[in-house]
Phi, psi and omega in degrees: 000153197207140205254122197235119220288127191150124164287060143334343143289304191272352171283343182281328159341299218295294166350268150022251185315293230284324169292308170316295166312323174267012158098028180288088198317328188276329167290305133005277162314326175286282174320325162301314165322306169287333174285005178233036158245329186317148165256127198279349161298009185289309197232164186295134170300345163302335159340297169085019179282332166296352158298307194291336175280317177317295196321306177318278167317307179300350168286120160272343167256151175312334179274322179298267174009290194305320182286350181253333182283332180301318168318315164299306184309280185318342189265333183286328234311302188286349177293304208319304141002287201290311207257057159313303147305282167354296196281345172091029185270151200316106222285150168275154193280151169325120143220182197270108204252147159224098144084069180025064168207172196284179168221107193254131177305324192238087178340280203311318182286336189266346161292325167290301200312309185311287176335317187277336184288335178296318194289002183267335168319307210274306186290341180260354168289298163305347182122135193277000183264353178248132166254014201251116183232135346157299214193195166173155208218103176274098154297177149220161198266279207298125164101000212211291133316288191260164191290331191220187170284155148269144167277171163291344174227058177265165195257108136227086194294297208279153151274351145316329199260317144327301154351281210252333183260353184287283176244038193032038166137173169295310184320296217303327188292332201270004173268320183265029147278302222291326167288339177285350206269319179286321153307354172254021172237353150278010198044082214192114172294144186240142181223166189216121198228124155211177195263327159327156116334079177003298162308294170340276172325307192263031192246319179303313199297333178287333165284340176265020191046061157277331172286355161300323185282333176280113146014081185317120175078018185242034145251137176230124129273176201319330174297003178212032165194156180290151195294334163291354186294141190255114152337295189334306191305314182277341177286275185350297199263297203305313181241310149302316174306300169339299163268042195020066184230163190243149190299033178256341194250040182250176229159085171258121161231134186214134168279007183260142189263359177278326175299310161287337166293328171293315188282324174312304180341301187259006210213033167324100149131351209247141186263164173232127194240133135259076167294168182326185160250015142303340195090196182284162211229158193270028142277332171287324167327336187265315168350287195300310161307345162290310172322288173305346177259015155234016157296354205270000000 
């Protein structure tokens, strides 16, 4: 048996949505189903689910229905992805996991399969008609993205208050849109590697609506490597092979110098940023935006 590196909740998710979208009526039938149990105080209101339970009810046919949640799904598909659960939607099945990865009987096969879903991740950031990406940007979160460290059991409930203790403000949060807003129009991957929690991290970016701009399934925390494993490893196997990309079109910012030092190490030739341990400053930011400009 072989341990195959792949968020296996959420691809069976994606899966899911993507049967649902080609028109599988029974499956279909489950999401509706469930949608009239959801408490729309549940979930983020940008969802936009007590409209869509109004809609719902209002079909008199199983096809009108079906035609309306597909509709919801596309225009939803990645909040709907974060809040799944949430929404009471089918629990994806068990699997026998070590330090979140699947665990498979047929090595070879279940190795292309991790592979082709990461490389469908990478294509679905840009778009499905292109394979072609400009670059790519590893963050690191605590201290770097956000101003401090985060805990693991920090409340972030509110999104104002994510704003200002997270990410030092409105200014500061509205800079680093404007650079995630500018790599998605270099097409320039946006990526994420920390010693965090995963969960933590994409709970925080999503409350400041940041998570969109990051890479589908290319955030990783600690649940999906060992503390001894060096970023080097995980940029290597994880983001580049995955996205065919070479160290040249890399771009690392960390607020740790063992952590640059370790990328430098493997990575000749790959540029590196280290801001303060307040995080990044709106000069590295113009840094970065200088990067993405000789990506073109």
């Amino acid at each position: 048996m072989e341990a195959v590196g792949v968020d296996a909740r959420e691809t069976w998710i994606r899966s899911f949505i993507a049967d649902v979208e080609k028109g599988h009526s029974a499956m279909t039938m489950q999401l509706v189903t469930h949608l009239q149990k959801t408490n729309p105080n549940e979930v983020p209101a940008s969802l936009g689910v007590e409209a869509l339970q109004k809609a719902l009810s209002g079909e008199s046919s199983a096809v009108g229905r079906n035609r309306t949640l597909r509709s919801w799904l596309c225009n939803h598909r990645d909040k709907v992805v974060l809040s799944w659960l949430a929404l009471g939607f089918p629990v994806p099945p068990s699997f026998q996991r070590q330090s979140d990865v699947i665990v498979s009987e047929n090595p070879e096969g279940s190795s292309r399969g991790a592979k082709q879903a990461q490389e469908q991740r990478c294509i679905s950031h840009v778009g499905k008609q292109s394979r072609s990406f400009a670059g790519v940007i590893v963050f690191d979160f605590d201290q770097t993205l956000s101003i401090r460290h985060i805990g693991v059991f920090e409340d972030l409930s509110s999104a104002s208050a994510v704003v200002d203790r997270v990410f030092g403000g409105k200014q500061r949060l509205d800079a680093l849109r404007d650079v995630l807003e500018h790599a998605k129009a270099k097409q320039v991957l946006v990526t994420l590697v920390s010693r965090n929690s995963k969960h933590v991290v994409k709970k925080a970016l999503a409350s400041a609506g940041l998570l969109p701009y990051f890479a589908d399934g290319l955030i990783f925390g600690f649940e999906d490597y060992e503390d001894s494993t060096p970023k080097s490893e995980i940029i290597t196997k994880r983001i580049l092979q995955a996205c065919g990309l070479s160290v040249g079109d890399l771009l690392f910012v960390d607020d740790d110098g063992e952590n640059i030092r370790d990328f430098q190490e493997h990575f000749h030739g790959a540029s590196a940023i280290q801001p303060s341990r307040g995080g990044v400053t709106s000069e590295e930011l113009t840094q970065i935006i200088a990067w993405m400009g000789k990506r073109s």
